[in-house]
N, C-alpha and C positions, 0 to 999 in steps of 0.2 A: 598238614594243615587241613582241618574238614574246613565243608562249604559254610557253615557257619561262621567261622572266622577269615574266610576266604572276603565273603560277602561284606561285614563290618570294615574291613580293610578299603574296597571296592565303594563303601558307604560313605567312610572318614575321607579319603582322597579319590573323589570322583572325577574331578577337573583336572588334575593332576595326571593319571593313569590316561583319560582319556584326549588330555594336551599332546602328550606325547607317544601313544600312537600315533595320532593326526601326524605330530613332525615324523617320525618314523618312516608314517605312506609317504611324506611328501620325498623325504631324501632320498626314498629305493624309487619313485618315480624320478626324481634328477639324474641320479645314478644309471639308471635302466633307458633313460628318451631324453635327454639332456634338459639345459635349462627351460629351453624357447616351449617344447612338447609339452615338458612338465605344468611348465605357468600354463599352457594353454588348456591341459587335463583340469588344472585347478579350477579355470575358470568356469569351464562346462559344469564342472560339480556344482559349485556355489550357484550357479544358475539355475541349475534342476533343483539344488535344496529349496532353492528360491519359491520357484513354480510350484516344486513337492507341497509347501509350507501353506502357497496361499490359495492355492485347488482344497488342501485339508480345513481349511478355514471358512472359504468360498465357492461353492461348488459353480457359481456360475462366472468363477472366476475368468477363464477361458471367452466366452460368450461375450462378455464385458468387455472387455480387453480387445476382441476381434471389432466390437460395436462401436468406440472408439476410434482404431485402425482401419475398417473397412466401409462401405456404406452400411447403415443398418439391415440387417436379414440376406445377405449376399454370399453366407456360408452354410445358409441353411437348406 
């Protein structure tokens, strides 16, 4: 198969290929650190995705968040 047809493939079932990775990491983490590990790996990801998502969004995302939480200027 060339990369061109490789790529169309990858194009037509995007969600698909990349569903089931995801399940893939998830079962060789269960597999490898048991349930309780695994949920708890899951959940740190999803949190960083989280963070990842709205720092790329909001660059004074951070800032905001800490101004809210803490008195204002207390980190600075």
């Amino acid at each position: 198969m060339d990369k061109q047809k490789l790529y169309e493939v990858y194009r037509l079932h995007k969600g698909e290929i990349i569903g089931a990775a995801i399940g893939l990491s998830i079962a060789v983490i269960v597999l490898l650190l048991g349930v309780l590990k695994a949920l708890f790996v899951v959940i740190c990801v999803v949190f960083g995705y989280y963070i990842g998502k709205r720092l790329s969004q909001d660059k004074d995302y951070i800032k905001n968040l800490l101004d809210r939480i803490l008195p204002p200027g207390t980190y600075r």
